[in-house]
Structures are given as structure tokens and as C-alpha cells.
C-alpha positions in Angstrom: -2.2 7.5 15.6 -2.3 4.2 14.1 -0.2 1.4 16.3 2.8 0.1 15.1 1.6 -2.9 12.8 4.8 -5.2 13.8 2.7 -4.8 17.4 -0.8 -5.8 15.8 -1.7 -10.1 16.0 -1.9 -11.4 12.1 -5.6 -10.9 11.9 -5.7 -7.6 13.0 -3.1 -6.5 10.6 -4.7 -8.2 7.7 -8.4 -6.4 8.3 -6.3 -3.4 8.6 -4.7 -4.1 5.1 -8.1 -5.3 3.9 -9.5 -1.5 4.7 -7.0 -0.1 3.2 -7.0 -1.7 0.0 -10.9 -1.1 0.2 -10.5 2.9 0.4 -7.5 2.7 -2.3 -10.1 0.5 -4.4 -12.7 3.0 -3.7 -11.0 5.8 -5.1 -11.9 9.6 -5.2 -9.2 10.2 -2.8 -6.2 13.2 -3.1 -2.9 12.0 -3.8 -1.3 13.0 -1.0 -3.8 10.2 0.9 -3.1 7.4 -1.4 0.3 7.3 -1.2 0.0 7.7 3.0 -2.5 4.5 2.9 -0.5 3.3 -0.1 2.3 3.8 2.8 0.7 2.1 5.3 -0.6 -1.0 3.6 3.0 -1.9 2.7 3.9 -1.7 6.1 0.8 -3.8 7.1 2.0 -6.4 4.5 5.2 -6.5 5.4 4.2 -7.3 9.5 1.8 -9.9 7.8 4.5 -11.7 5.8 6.9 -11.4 8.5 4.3 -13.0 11.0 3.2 -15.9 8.3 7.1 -16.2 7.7 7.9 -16.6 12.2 4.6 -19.5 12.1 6.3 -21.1 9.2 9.5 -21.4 11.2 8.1 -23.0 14.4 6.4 -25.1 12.3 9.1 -26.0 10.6 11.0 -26.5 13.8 8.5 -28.1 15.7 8.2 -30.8 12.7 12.7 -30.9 12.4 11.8 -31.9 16.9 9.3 -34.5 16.0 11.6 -36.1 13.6 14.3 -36.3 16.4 12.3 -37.6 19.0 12.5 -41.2 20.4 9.9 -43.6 19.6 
């Protein structure tokens, strides 16, 4: 069973997507299969964009801190 990609760090969710799109590239593969990796490399996108969007944040927030902070 393939772990939950919201568990996965980035980089392990983005090789997974990177295989993915490799065998979906590849082709020769039924239909039923394409849509299930078709399936899963959405949901490995999504935990990537959603883990680019959380270190955009804290960036964003630690940037907002340094602004405030006394000299």
C-alpha cells in the first residue's frame, strides 16, 4: 500500500510524482492503471503544492517578524 502522500517530506512526494508521470509517459499501460496512477499523481501534486504553499507561509511570516523586530 502506498503511504499517505500528505505524510511523505516534499522530495519524496515529488520523485514519487516524477515515476508516475514516467510510467503514464511510458505508456502501454490498461486503462484501468492510468487512471489509478493518473489518481495518485494528483494526489501527490496536491501534498506537493500544499507543502510548497506551508514553506511559503513561514517564510512569509518569518520575513512579516523580521520587519517588526527592534534594531
Amino acid at each position: 500500500m502506498t503511504p499517505d502522500p500528505a505524510t511523505l517530506t516534499f522530495e519524496a512526494a515529488f520523485r514519487q510524482l516524477e515515476a508516475v508521470v514516467a510510467r503514464l509517459e511510458a505508456g502501454g499501460l490498461g486503462l484501468e492503471e492510468a487512471l489509478a496512477l493518473y489518481e495518485e499523481g494528483m494526489q501527490l501534486l496536491r501534498a506537493c503544492i500544499a507543502k510548497i504553499e506551508a514553506a511559503e507561509l513561514r517564510l512569509l511570516r518569518l520575513q512579516d517578524l523580521e520587519g517588526k523586530a527592534p534594531l
